[in-house]
CHARMM-style PDB file with segment names, atoms N, HN, CA, C and O in Angstrom:
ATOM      1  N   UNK     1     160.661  79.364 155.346  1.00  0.00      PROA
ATOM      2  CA  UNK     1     160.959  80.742 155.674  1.00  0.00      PROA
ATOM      3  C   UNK     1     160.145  81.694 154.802  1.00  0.00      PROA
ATOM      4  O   UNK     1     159.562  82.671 155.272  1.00  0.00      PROA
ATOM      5  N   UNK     2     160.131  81.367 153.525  1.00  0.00      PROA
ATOM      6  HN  UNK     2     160.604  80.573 153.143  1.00  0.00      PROA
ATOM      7  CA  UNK     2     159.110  81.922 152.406  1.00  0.00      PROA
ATOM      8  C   UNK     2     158.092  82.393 153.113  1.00  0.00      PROA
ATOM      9  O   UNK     2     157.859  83.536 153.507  1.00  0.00      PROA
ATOM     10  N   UNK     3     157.094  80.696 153.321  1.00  0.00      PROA
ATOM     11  HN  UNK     3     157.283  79.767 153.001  1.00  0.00      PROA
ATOM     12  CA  UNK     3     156.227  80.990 154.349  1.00  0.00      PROA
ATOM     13  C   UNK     3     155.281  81.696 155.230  1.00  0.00      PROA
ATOM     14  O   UNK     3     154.077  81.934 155.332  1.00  0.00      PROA
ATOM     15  N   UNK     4     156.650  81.965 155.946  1.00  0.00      PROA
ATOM     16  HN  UNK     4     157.628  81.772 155.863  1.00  0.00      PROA
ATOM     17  CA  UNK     4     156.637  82.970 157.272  1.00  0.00      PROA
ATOM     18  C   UNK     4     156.430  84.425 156.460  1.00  0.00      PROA
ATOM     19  O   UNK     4     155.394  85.088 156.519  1.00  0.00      PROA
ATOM     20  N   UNK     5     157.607  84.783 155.703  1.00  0.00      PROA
ATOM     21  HN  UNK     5     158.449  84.245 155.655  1.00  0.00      PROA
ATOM     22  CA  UNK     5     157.505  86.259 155.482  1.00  0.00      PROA
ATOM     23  C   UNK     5     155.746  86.197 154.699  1.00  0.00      PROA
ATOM     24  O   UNK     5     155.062  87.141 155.093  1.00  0.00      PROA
ATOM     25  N   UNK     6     155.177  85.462 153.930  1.00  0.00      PROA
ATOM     26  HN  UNK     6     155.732  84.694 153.609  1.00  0.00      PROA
ATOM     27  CA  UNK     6     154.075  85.845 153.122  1.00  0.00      PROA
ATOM     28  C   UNK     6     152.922  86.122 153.878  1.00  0.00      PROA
ATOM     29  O   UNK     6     152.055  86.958 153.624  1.00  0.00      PROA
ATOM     30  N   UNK     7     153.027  84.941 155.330  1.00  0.00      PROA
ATOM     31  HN  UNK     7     153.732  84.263 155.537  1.00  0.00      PROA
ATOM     32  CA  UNK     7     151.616  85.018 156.363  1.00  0.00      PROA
ATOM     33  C   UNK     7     152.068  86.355 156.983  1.00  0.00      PROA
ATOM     34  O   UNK     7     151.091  87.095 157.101  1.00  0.00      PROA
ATOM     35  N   UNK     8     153.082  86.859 157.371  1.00  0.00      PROA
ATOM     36  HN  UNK     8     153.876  86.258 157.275  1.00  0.00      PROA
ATOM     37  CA  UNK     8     152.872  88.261 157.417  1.00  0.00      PROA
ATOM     38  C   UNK     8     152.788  89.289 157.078  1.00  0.00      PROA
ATOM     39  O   UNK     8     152.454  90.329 157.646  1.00  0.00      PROA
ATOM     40  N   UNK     9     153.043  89.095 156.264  1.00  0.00      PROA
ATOM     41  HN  UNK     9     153.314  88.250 155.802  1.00  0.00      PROA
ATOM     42  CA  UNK     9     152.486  90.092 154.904  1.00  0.00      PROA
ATOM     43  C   UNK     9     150.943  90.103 154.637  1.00  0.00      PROA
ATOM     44  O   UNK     9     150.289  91.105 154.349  1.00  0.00      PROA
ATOM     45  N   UNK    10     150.476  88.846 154.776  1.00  0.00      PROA
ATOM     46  HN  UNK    10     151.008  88.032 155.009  1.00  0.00      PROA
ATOM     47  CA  UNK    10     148.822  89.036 155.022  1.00  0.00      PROA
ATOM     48  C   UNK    10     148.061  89.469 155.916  1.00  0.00      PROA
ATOM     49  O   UNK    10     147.015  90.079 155.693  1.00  0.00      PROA
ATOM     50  N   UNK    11     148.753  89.050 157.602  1.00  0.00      PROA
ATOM     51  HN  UNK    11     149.603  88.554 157.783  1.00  0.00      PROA
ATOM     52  CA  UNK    11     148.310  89.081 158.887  1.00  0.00      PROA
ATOM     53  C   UNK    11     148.265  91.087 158.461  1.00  0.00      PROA
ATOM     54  O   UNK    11     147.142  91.569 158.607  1.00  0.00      PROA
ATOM     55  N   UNK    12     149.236  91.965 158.055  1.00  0.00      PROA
ATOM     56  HN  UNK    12     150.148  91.573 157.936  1.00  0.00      PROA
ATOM     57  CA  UNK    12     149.755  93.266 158.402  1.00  0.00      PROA
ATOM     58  C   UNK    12     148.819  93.958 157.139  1.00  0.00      PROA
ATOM     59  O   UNK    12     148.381  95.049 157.506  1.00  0.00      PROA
ATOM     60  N   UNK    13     148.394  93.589 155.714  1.00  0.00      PROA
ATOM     61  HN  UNK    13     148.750  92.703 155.416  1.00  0.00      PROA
ATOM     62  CA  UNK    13     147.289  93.811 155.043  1.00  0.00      PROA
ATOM     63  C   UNK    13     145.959  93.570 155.553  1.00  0.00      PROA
ATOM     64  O   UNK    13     145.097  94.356 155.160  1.00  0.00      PROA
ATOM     65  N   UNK    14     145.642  92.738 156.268  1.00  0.00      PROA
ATOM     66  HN  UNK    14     146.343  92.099 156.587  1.00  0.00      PROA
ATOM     67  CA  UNK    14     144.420  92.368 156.787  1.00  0.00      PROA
ATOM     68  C   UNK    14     144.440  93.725 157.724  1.00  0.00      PROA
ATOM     69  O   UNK    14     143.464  94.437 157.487  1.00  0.00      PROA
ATOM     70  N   UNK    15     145.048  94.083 158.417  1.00  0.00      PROA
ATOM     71  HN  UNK    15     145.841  93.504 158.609  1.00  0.00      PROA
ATOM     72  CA  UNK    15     144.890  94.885 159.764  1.00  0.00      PROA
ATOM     73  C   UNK    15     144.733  96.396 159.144  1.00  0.00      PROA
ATOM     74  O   UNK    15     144.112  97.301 159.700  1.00  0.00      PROA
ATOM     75  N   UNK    16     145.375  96.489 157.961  1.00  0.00      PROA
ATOM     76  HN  UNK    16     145.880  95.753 157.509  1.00  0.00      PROA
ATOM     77  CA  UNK    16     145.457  97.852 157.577  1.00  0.00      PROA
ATOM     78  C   UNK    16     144.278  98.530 157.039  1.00  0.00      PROA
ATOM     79  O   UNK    16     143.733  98.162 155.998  1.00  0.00      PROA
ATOM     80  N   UNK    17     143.982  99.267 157.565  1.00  0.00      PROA
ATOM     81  HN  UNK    17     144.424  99.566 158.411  1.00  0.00      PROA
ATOM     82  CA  UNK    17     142.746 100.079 157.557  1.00  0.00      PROA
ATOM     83  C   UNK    17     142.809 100.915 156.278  1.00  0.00      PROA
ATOM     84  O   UNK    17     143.732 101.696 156.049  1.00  0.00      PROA
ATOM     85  N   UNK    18     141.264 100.602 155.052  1.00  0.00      PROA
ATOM     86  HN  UNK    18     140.514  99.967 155.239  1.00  0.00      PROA
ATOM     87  CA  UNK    18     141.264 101.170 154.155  1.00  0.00      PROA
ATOM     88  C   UNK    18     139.984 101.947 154.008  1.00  0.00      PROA
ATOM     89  O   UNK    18     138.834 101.671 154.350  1.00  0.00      PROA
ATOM     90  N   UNK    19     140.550 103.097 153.344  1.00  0.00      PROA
ATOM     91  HN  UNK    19     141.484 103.322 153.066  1.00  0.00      PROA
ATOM     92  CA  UNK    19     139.437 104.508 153.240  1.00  0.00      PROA
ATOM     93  C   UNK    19     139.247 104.364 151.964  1.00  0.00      PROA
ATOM     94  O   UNK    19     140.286 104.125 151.349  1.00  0.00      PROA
ATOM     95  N   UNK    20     138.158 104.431 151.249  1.00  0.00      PROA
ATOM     96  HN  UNK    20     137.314 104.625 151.749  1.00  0.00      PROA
ATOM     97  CA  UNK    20     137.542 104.973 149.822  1.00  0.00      PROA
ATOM     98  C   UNK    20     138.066 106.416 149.491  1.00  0.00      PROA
ATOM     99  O   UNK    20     137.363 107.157 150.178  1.00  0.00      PROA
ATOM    100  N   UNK    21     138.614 106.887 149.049  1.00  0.00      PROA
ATOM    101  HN  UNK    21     139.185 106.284 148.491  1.00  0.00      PROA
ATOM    102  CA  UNK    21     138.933 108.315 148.353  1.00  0.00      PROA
ATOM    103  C   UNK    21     137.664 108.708 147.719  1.00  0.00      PROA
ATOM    104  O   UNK    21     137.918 109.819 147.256  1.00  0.00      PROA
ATOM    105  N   UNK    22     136.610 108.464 147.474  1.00  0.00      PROA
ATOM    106  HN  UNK    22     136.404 107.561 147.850  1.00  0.00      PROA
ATOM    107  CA  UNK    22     135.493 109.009 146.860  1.00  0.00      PROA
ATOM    108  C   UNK    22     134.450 109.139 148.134  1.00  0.00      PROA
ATOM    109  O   UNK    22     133.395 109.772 148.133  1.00  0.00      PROA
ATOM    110  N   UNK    23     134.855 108.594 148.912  1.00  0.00      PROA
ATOM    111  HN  UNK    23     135.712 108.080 148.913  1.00  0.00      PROA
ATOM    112  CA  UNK    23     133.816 109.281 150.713  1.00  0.00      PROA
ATOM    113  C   UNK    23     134.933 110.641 151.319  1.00  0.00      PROA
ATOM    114  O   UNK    23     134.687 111.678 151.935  1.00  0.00      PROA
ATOM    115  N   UNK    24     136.230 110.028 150.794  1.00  0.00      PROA
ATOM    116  HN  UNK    24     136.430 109.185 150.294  1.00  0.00      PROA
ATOM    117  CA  UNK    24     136.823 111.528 151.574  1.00  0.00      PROA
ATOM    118  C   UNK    24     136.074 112.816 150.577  1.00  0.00      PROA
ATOM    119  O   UNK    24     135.433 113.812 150.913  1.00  0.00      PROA
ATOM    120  N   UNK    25     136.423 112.363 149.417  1.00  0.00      PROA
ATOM    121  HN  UNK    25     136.944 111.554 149.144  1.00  0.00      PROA
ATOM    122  CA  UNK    25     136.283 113.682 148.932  1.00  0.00      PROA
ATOM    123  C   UNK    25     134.801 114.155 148.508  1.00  0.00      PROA
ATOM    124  O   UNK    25     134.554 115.290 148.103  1.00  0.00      PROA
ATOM    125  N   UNK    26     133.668 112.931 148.687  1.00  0.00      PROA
ATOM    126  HN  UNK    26     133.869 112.009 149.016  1.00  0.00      PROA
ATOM    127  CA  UNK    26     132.333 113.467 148.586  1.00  0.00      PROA
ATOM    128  C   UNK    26     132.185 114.813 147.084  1.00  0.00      PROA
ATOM    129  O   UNK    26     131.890 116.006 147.012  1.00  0.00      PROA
ATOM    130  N   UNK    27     132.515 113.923 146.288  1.00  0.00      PROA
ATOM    131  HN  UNK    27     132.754 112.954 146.347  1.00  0.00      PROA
ATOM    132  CA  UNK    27     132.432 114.697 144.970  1.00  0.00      PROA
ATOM    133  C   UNK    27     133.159 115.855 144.538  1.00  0.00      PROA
ATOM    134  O   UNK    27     132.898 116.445 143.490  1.00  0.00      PROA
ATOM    135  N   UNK    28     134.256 116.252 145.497  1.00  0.00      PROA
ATOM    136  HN  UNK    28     134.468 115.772 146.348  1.00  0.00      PROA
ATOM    137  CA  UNK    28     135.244 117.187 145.549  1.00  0.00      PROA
ATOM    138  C   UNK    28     136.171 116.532 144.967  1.00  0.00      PROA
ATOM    139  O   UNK    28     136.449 115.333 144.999  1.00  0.00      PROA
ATOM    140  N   UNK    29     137.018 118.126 143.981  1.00  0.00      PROA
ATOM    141  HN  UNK    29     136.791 119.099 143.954  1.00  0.00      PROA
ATOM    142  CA  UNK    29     138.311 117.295 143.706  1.00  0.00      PROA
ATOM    143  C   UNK    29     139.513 117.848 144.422  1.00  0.00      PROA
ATOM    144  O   UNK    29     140.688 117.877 144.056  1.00  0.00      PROA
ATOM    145  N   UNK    30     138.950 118.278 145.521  1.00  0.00      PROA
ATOM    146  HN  UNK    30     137.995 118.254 145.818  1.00  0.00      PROA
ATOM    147  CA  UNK    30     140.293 118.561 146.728  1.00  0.00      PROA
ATOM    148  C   UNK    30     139.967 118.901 148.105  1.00  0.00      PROA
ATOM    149  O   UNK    30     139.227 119.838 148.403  1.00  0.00      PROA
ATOM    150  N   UNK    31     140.544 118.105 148.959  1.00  0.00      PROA
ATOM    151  HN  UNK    31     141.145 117.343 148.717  1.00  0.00      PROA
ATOM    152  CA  UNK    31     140.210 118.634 150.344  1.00  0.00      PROA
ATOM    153  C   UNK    31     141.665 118.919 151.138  1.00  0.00      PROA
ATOM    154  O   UNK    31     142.834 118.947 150.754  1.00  0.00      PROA
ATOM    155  N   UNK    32     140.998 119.121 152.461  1.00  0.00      PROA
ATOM    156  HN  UNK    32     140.048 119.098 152.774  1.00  0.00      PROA
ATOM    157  CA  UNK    32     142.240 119.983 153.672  1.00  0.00      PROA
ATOM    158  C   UNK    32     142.153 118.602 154.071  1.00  0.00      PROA
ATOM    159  O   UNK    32     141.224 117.798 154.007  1.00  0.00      PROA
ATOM    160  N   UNK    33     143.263 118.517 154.472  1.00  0.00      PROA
ATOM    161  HN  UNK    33     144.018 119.171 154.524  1.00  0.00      PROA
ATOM    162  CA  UNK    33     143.339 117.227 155.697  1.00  0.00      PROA
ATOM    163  C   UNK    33     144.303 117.379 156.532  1.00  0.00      PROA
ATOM    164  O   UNK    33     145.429 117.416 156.035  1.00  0.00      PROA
ATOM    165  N   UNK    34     144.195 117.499 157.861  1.00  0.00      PROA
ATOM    166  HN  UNK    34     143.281 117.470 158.265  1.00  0.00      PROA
ATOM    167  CA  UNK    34     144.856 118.439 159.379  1.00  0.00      PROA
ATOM    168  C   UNK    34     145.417 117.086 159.639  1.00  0.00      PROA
ATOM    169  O   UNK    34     144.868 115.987 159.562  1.00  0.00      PROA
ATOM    170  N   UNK    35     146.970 117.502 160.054  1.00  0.00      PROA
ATOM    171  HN  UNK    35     147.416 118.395 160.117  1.00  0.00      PROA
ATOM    172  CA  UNK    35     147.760 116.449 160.575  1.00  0.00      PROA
ATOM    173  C   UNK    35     148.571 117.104 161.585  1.00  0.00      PROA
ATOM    174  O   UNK    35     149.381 117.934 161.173  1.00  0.00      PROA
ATOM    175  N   UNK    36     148.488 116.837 163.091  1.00  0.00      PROA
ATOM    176  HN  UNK    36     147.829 116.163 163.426  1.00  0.00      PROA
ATOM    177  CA  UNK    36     149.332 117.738 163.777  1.00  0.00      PROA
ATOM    178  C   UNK    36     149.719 119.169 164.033  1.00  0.00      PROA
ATOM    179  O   UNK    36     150.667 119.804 164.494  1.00  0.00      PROA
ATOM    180  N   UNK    37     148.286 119.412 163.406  1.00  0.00      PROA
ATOM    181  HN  UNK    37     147.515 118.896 163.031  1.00  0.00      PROA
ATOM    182  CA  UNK    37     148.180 120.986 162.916  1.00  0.00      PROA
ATOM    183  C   UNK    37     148.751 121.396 162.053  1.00  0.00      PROA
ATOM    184  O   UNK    37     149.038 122.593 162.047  1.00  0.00      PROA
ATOM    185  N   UNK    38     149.113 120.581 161.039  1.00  0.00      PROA
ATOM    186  HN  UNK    38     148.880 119.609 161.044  1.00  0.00      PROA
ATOM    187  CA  UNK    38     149.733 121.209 159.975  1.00  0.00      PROA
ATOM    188  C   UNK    38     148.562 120.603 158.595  1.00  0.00      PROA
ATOM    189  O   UNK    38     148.411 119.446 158.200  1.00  0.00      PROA
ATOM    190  N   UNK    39     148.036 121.584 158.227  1.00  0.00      PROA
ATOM    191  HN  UNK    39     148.158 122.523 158.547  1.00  0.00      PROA
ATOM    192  CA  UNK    39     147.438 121.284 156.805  1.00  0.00      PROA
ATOM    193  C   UNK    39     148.015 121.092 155.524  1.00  0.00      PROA
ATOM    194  O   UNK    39     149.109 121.445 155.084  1.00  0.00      PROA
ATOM    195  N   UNK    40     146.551 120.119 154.719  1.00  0.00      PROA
ATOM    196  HN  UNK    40     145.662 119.833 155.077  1.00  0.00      PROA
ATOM    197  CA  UNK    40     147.347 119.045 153.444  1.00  0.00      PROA
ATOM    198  C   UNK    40     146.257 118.935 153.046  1.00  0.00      PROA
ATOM    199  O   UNK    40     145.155 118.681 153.533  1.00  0.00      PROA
ATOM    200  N   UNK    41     146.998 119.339 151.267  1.00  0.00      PROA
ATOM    201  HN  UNK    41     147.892 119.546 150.871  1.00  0.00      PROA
ATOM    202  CA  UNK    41     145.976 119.497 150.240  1.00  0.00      PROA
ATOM    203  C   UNK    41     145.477 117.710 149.255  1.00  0.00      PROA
ATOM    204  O   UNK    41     146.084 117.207 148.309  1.00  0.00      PROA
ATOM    205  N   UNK    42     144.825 117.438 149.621  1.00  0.00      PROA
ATOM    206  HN  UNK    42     144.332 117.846 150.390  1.00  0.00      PROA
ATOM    207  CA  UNK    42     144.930 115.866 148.815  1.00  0.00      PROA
ATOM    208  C   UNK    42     144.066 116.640 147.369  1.00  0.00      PROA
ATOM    209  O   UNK    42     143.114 117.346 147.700  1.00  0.00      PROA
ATOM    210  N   UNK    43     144.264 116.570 146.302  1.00  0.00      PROA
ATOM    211  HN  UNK    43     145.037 115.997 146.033  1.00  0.00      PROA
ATOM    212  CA  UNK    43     143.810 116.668 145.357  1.00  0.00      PROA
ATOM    213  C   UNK    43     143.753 115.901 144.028  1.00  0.00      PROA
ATOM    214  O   UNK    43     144.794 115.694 143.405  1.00  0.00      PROA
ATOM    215  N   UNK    44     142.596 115.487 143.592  1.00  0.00      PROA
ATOM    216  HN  UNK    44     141.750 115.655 144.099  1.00  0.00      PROA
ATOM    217  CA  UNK    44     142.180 114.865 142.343  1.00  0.00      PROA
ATOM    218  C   UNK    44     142.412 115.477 141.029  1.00  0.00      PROA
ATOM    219  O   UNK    44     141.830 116.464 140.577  1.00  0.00      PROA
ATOM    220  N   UNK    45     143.404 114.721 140.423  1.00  0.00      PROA
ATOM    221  HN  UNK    45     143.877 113.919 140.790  1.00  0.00      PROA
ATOM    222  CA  UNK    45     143.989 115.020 139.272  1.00  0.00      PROA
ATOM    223  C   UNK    45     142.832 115.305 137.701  1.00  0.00      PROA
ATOM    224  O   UNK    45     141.736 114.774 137.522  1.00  0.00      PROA
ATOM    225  N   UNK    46     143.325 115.989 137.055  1.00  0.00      PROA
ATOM    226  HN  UNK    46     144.215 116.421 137.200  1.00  0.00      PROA
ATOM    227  CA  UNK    46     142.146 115.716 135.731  1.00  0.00      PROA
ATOM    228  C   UNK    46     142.676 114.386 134.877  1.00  0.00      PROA
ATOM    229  O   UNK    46     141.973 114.136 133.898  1.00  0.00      PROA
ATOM    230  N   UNK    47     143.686 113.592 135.073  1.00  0.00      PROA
ATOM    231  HN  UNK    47     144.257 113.796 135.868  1.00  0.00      PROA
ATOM    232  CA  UNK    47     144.373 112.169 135.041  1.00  0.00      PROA
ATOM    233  C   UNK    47     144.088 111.564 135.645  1.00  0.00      PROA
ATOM    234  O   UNK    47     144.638 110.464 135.707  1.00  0.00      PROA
ATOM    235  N   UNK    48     142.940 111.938 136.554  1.00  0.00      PROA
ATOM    236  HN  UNK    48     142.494 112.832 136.503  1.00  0.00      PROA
ATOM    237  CA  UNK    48     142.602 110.896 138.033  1.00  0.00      PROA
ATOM    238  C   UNK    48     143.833 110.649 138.883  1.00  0.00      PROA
ATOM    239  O   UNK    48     143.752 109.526 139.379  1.00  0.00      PROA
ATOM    240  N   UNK    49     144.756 111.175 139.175  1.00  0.00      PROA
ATOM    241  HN  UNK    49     144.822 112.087 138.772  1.00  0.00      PROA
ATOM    242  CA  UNK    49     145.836 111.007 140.107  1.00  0.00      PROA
ATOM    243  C   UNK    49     146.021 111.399 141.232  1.00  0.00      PROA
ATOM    244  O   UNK    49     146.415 112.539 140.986  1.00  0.00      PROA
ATOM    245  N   UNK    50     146.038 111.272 142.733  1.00  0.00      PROA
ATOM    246  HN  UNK    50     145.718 110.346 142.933  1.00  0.00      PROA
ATOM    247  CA  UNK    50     146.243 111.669 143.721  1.00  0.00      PROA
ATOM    248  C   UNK    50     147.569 112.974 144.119  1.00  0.00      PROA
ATOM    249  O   UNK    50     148.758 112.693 144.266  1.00  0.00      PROA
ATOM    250  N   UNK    51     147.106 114.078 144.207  1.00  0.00      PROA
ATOM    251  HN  UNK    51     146.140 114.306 144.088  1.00  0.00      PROA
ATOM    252  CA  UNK    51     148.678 114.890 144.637  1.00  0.00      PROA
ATOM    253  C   UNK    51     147.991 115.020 145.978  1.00  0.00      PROA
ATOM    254  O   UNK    51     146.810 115.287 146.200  1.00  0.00      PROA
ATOM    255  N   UNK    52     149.272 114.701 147.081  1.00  0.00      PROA
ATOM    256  HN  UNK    52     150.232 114.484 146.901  1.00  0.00      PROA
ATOM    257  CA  UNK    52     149.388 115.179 148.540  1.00  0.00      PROA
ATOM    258  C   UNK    52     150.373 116.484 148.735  1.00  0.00      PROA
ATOM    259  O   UNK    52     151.591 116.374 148.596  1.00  0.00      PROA
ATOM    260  N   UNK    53     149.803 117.595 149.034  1.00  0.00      PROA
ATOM    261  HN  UNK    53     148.813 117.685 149.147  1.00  0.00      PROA
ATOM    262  CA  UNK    53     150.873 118.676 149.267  1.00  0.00      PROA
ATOM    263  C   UNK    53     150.774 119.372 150.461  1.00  0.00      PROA
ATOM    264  O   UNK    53     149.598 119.522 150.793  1.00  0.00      PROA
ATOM    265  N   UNK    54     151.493 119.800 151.146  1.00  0.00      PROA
ATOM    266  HN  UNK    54     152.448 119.678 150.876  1.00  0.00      PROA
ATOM    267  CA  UNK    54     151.684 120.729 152.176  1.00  0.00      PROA
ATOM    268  C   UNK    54     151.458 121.624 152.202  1.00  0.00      PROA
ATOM    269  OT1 UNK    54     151.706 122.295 153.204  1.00  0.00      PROA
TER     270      UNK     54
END
């Protein structure tokens, strides 16, 4: 049963689509990012930390 839960846990990582944060932000330390028409601030920390805000 172990197993089972771990191969899917791989099958559902394998599939998940990953972005570089240093192509989104192309040397920026903040961009807009449009979701449903509602805009979002992703911004690069001076800690290097990700804030997502509305």
């Amino acid at each position: 049963m172990v197993q089972e839960k771990d191969q899917d846990s791989l099958e559902l990582t394998d599939k998940l689509r990953r972005v570089d944060v240093d192509a989104l932000l192309r040397g920026s330390r903040e961009i807009c990012l449009v979701y449903n028409g509602t805009e979002y601030r992703l911004r690069l920390t001076s800690n290097d930390r990700l804030i997502l805000t509305k």
